[in-house]
C-alpha positions as CSV (number, residue, x, y, z in Angstrom):
1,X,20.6,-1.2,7.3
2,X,19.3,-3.6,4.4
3,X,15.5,-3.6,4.7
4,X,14.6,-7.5,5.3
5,X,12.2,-8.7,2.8
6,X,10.1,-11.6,3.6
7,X,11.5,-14.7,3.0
8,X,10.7,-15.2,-0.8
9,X,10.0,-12.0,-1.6
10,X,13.0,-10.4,-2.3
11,X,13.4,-7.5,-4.7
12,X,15.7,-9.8,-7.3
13,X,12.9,-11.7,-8.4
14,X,10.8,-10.6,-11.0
15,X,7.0,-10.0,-10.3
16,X,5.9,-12.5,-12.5
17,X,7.5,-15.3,-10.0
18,X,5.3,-14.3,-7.3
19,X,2.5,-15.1,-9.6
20,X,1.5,-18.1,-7.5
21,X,2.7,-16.6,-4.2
22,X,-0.4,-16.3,-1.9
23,X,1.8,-14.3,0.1
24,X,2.7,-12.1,-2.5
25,X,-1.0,-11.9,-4.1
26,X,-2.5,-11.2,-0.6
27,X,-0.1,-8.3,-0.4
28,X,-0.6,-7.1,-4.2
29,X,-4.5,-7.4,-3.0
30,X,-4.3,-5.2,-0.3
31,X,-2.3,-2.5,-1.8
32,X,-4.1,-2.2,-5.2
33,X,-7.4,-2.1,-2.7
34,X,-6.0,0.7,-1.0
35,X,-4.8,2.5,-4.0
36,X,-8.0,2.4,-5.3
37,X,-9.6,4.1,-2.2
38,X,-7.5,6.5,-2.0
39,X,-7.5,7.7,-5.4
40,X,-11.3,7.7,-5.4
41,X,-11.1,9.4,-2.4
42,X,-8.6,12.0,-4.5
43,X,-10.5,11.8,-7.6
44,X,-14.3,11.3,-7.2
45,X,-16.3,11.1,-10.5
46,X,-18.4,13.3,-9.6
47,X,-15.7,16.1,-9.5
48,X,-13.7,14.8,-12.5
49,X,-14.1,14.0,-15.6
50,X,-10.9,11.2,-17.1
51,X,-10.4,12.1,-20.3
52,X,-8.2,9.7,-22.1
53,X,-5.0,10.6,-22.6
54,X,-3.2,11.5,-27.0
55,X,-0.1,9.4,-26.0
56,X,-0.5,5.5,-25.6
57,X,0.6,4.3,-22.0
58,X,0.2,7.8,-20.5
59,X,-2.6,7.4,-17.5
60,X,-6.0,10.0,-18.5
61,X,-6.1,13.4,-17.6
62,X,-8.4,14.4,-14.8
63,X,-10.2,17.5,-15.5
64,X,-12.6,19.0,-12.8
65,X,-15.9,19.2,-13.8
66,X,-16.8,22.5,-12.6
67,X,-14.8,25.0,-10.8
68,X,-16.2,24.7,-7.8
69,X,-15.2,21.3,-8.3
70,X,-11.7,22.3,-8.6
71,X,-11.8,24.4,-5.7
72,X,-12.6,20.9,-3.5
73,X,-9.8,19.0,-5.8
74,X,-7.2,21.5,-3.9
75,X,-8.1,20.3,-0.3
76,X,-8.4,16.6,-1.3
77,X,-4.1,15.5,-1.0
78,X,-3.0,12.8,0.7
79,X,-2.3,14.9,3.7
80,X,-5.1,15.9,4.4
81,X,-6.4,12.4,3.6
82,X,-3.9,11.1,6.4
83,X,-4.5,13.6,9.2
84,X,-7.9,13.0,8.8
85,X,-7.6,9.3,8.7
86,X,-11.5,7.9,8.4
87,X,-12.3,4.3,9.1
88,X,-11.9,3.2,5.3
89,X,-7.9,4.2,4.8
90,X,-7.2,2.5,8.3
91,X,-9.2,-0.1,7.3
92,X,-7.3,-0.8,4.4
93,X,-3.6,0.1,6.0
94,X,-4.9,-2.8,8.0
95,X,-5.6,-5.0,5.6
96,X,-2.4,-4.3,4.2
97,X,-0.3,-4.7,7.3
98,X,-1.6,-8.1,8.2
99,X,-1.3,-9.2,4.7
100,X,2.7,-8.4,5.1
101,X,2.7,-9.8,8.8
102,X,1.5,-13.3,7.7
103,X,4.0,-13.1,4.6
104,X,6.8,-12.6,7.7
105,X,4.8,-15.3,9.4
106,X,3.6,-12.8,12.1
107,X,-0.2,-12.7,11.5
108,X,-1.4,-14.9,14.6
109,X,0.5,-12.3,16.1
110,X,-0.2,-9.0,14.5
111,X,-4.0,-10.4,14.7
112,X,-3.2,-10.5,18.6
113,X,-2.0,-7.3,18.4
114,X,1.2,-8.2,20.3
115,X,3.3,-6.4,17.4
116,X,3.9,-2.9,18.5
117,X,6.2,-0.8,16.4
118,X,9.5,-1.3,18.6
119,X,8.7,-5.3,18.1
120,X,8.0,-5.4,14.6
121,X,11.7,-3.4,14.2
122,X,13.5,-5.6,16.9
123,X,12.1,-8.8,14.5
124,X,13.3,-7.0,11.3
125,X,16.6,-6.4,12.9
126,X,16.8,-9.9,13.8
127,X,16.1,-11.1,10.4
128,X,18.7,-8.5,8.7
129,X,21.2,-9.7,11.2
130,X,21.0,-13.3,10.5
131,X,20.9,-12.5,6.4
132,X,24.2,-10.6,6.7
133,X,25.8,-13.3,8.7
134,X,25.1,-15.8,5.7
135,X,27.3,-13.7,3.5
């Protein structure tokens, strides 16, 4: 099955036509937000040190600052991150999901909480079925 994009948001389009999407924006938002937690949650300055990197466009190098540093660096992956899930990362997976719901035009919904899992797949379904039927 084709994942469903919301309407407006397909893959074909370059990112630079959803500049004035608030749809798109709210979702771009949400993600970079959460990228940004989680990578200071992977990366904290106080155990690395980002050195730039010799090669333009290559991201820094992260160096731990001590070696007890890099002793913690080895228990901080996303796993871990994930099975320990604290309030911030499901705060922002939250964000992030109701920013996607309203660009399906689910929010009012979602911010019910009347889309469970087998719902939001049953609605995606839906809108994949009636796609394919168009071509």
């Amino acid at each position: 099955m084709t994942f469903p994009f919301p309407e407006g948001l397909t893959p074909d389009i370059p990112a630079a036509g959803y500049a004035a999407d608030p749809y798109a924006q709210a979702i771009a938002d949400a993600a970079a937000e959460l990228n940004r937690l989680r990578e200071s949650w992977l990366n904290p300055p106080d155990l690395v040190d980002r050195v730039p990197e010799v090669v333009a466009g290559y991201p820094d190098r992260l160096i731990p600052k001590t070696e007890d540093a890099a002793e913690e660096l080895k228990k901080r992956i996303l796993a871990n991150l994930y099975n320990t899930r604290p309030a911030w990362l499901a705060n922002a997976h939250a964000a992030l999901d109701e920013a996607v719901a309203d660009a399906y035009g689910w929010g009012d919904d979602w911010r019910a909480g009347t889309l469970d899992d087998d719902e939001i797949l049953a609605r995606l379904f839906h809108i994949n079925q009636q796609r394919s039927a168009k071509t």
